[in-house]
C-alpha positions as CSV (number, residue, x, y, z in Angstrom):
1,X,42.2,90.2,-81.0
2,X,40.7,93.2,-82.9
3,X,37.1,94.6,-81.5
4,X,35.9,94.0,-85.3
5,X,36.5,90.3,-85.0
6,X,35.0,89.9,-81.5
7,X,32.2,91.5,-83.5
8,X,32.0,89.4,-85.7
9,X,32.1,86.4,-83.6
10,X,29.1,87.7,-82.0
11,X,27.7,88.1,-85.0
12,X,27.7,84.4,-85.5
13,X,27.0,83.4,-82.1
14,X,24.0,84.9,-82.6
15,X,22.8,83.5,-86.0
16,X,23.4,80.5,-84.6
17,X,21.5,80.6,-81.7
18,X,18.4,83.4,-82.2
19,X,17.1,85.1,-79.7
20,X,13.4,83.6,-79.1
21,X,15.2,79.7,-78.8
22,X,14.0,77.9,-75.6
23,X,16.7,77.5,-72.9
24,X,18.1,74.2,-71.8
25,X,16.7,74.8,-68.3
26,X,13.2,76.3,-69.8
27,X,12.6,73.4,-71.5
28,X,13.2,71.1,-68.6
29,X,11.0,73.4,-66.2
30,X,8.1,72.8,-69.5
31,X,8.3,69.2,-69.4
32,X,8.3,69.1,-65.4
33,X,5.3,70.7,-65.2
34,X,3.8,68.2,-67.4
35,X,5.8,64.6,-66.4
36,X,4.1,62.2,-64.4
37,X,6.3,60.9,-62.2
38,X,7.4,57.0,-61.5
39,X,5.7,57.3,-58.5
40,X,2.9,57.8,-59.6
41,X,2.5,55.4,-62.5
42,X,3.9,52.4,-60.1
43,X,0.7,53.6,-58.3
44,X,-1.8,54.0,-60.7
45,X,-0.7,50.1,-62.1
46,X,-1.0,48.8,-58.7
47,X,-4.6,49.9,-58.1
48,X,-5.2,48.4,-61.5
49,X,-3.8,45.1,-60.7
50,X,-5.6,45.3,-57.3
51,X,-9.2,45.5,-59.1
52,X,-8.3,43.2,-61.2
53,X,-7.7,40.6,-58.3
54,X,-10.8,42.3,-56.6
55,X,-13.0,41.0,-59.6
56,X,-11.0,37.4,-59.8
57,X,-11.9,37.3,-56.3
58,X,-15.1,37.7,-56.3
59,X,-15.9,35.6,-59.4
60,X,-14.2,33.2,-57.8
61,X,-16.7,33.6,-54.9
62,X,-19.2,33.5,-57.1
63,X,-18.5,30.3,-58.8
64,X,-17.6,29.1,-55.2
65,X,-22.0,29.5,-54.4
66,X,-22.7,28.0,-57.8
67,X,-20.8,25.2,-56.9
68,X,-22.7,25.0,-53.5
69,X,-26.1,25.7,-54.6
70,X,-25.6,22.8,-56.8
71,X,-24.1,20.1,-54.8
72,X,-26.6,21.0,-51.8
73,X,-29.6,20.9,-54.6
74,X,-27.9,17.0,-56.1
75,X,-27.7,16.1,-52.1
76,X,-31.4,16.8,-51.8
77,X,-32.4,15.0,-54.7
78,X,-30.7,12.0,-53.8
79,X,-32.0,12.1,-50.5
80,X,-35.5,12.1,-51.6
81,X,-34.8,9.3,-54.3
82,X,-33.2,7.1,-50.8
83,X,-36.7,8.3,-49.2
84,X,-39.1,7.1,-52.2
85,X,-37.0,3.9,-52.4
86,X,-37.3,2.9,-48.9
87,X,-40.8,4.3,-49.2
88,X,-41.5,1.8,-52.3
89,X,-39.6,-0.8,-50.6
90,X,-41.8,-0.8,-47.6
91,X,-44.9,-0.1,-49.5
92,X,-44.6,-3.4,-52.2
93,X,-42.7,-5.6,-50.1
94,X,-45.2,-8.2,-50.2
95,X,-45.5,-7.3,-53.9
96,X,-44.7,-11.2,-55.2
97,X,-46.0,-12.8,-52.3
98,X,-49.9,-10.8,-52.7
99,X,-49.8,-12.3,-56.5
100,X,-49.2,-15.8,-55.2
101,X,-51.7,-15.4,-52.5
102,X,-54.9,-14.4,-55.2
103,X,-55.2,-17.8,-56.8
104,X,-56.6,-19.0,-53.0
105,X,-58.8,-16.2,-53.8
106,X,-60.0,-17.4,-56.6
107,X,-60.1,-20.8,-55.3
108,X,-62.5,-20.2,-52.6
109,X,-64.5,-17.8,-54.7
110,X,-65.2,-20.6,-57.4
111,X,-66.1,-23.3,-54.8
112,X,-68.9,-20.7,-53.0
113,X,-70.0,-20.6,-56.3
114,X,-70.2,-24.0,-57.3
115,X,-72.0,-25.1,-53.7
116,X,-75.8,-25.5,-54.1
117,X,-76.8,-23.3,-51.3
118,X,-80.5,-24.5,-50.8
119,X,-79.2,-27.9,-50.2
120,X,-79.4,-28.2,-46.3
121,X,-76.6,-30.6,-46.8
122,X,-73.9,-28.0,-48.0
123,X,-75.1,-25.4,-46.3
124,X,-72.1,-25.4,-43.6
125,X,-69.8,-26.0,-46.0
126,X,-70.9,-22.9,-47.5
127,X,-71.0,-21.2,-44.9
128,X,-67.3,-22.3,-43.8
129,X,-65.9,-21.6,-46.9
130,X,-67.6,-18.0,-46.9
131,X,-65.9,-17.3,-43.5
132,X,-62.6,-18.7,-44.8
133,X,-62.8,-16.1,-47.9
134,X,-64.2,-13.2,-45.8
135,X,-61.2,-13.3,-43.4
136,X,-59.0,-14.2,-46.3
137,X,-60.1,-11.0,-47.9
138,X,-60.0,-8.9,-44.8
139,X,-56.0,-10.2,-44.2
140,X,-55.6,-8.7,-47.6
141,X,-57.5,-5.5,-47.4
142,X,-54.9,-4.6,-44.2
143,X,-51.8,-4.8,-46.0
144,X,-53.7,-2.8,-48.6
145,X,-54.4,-5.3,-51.3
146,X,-57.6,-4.1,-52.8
147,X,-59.8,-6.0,-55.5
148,X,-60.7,-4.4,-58.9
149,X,-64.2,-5.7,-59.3
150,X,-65.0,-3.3,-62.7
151,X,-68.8,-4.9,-63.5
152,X,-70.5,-1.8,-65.5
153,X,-67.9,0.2,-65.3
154,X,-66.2,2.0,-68.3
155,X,-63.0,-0.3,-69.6
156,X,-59.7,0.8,-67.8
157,X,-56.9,-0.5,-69.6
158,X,-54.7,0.7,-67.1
159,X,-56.5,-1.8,-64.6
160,X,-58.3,-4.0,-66.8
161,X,-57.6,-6.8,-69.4
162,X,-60.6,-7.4,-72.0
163,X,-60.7,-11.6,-72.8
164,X,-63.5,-10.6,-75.5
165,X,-65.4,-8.1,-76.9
166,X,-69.6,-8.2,-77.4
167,X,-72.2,-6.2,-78.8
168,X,-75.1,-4.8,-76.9
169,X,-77.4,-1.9,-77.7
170,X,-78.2,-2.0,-74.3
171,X,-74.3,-0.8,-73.1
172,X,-72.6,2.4,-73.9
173,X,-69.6,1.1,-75.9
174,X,-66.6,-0.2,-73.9
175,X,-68.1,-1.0,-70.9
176,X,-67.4,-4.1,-68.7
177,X,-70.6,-6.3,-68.9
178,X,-69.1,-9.4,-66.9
179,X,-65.8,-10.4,-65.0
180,X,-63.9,-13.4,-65.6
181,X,-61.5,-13.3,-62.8
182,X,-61.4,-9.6,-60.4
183,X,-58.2,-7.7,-60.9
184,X,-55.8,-6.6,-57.8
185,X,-53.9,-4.0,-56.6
186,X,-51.0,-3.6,-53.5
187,X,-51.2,0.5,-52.4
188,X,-52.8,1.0,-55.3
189,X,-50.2,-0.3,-57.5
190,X,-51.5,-2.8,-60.0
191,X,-50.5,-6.6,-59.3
192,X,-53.1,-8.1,-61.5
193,X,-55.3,-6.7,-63.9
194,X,-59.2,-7.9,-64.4
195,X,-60.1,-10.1,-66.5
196,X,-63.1,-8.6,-68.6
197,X,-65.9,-9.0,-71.2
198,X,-66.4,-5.6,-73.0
199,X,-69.3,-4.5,-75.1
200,X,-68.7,-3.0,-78.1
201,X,-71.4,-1.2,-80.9
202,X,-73.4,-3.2,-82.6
């Protein structure tokens, strides 16, 4: 081969390639200065996925206490429902069995009331049946039945039941000027209300 066509060869070696192009091996030392490696992601994605279970975990924790709290604060509650219902059951018991008992009451009230008590004749009965209510009343008082007696008081109608209504000047308006039959209550619980006459304004 002649020199002038090696020269030429050259020539177009060299327009092909020009002199400032990048290397095959430069441009791999570029990009390897640069490149993460697989290494590195597999240990960047595993610290991610490990804070992500971190806050799953504890969320799950959390929940976990909610849950707890709750149940413990339901389990309390019912307890104290179980203790007010054994409580109530204790306490008006004898609910029915008070109520059936006032009409003796009343009974032996009405009869110390109908006796003449100047007559020397039924002056012992009086006396007997005034005994009989006394401890009759005092049986009652210690299982806590208590009378509502409401004479002059202002009307309740949370503990009394007005029969009538009358005026009188004398009276502020709604108050109890006479009792037809006393009211009762067991623990102070009301197991019959009183019977009342109430004034009203003229």
């Amino acid at each position: 081969m002649s020199r002038e066509t090696e020269t030429d060869q050259q020539k177009d070696q060299d327009a092909v390639q020009p002199e400032d192009a990048v290397q095959p091996e430069e441009v791999l030392n570029e990009a390897g200065t640069e490149h993460v490696s697989n290494e590195e992601i597999e240990q960047e994605l595993l610290e991610e996925e490990q804070v992500s279970e971190t806050e799953q975990l504890q969320q799950q924790v959390a929940d976990a206490n909610d849950n707890v709290l709750r149940i413990q604060a339901e389990m309390q509650n019912m307890r104290r429902r179980a203790e007010r219902d054994v409580e109530n059951a204790h306490k008006f018991a004898l609910d029915k069995f008070s109520a059936d008992l006032l009409p003796v009451v009343d009974n032996l009230e009405r009869a110390l009331s109908a006796i003449d008590a100047e007559d020397e004749g039924q002056k012992a009965i009086a006396e007997g049946v005034e005994l009989t209510l006394k401890s009759f009343v005092e049986v009652l008082i210690r299982f806590k039945v208590e009378a509502v007696d409401p004479a002059g008081q202002p009307f309740d109608a949370n503990l009394h039941q007005a029969v009538s209504m009358v005026p009188n000047p004398d009276l502020e308006p709604n108050t109890v000027m006479d009792v037809f039959q006393k009211g009762y209550t067991l623990n102070g619980r009301l197991i019959r209300p009183a019977m009342v006459v109430v004034s009203s304004a003229s």
